[in-house]
PAMAR-715904 format. One record per residue (C-alpha): residue in one letter; x, y, z. Coordinates in steps of 0.2 Angstrom, whole numbers, plus 5000, padded with zeros to 4 digits. Example, Ala and Ser with C-alpha at 12.3 -4.5 7.8 and 13.67 -1.06 7.14 Angstrom:
<drennus>
A506249785039S506849955036
</drennus>
This chain:
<drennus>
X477651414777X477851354794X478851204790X480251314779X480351414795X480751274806X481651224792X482551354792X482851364812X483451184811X484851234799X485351384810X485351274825X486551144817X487651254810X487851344828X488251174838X489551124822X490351294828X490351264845X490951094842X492351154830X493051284844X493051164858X493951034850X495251184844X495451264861X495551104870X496851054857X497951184862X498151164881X499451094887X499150894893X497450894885X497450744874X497350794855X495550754849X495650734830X494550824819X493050734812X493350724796X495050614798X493650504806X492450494793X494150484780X494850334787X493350264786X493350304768X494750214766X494550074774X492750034764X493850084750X495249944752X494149834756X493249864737X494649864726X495449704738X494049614732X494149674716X495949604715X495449454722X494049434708X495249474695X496549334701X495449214701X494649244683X496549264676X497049094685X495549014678X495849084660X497649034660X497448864665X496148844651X497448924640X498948764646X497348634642X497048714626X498948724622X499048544626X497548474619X498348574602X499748494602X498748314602X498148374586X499648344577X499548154580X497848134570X498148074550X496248084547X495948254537X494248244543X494748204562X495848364563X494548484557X493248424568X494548424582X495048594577X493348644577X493048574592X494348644600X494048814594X492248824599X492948804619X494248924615X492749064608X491648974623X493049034635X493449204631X491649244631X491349174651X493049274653X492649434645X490549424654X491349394671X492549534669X491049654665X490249574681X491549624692X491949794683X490049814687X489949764703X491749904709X490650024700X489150004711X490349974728X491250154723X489550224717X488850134737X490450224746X490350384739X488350414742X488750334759X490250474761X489050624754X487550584765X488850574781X489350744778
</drennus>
């Protein structure tokens, strides 16, 4: 019972000083020469942002790299298709073929678990920025 009370006191106490604050920084922002005092959430926003940018530049820069990576496997593959064409042995090509489709299937699979990685990981970062942005306010 005691604790809720206080509880209770502790809210009304906050909330008085958040007044307060609030109607300083709006009186003091309208005399003349005072310097402008931003409000606080601009503060907390651009901080938001920043963590934000931050994310999805990684993000970008995870992306590039996987799609960089898969396109050069994609020239090898291209080229090491086109050698196929030299080989007369029946049974040569189909093991070549096999061979070479087996790194193709290899491929896409490391490509389409490190993009589930990294889609992962943003979901966590954004999930991270906006419990960090709730408990700020």
């Amino acid at each position: 019972m005691f604790e809720q009370a206080f509880d209770t006191l502790r809210q009304a106490t906050d909330s008085t000083l958040q007044l307060q604050q609030d109607m300083f920084r709006k009186w003091s922002s309208q005399w003349p020469g005072a310097p402008a005092v931003p409000p606080v959430w601009t503060e907390k926003f651009q901080k938001f942002q920043k963590n934000w940018q931050e994310v999805v530049a990684e993000l970008l820069k995870k992306n590039h790299e996987t799609l960089e990576a898969h396109f050069k496997s994609g020239l090898k593959n291209i080229e090491e298709a086109a050698q196929l064409g030299k080989i007369k042995d029946p049974e040569e090509f189909r093991a070549k073929l096999i061979e070479l489709w087996h790194k193709s299937f290899d491929y896409l699979s490391q490509v389409s678990q490190t993009q589930l990685r990294n889609s992962q990981a943003f979901l966590e970062k954004c999930f991270e920025a906006a419990a960090n942005k709730k408990n700020e306010t």
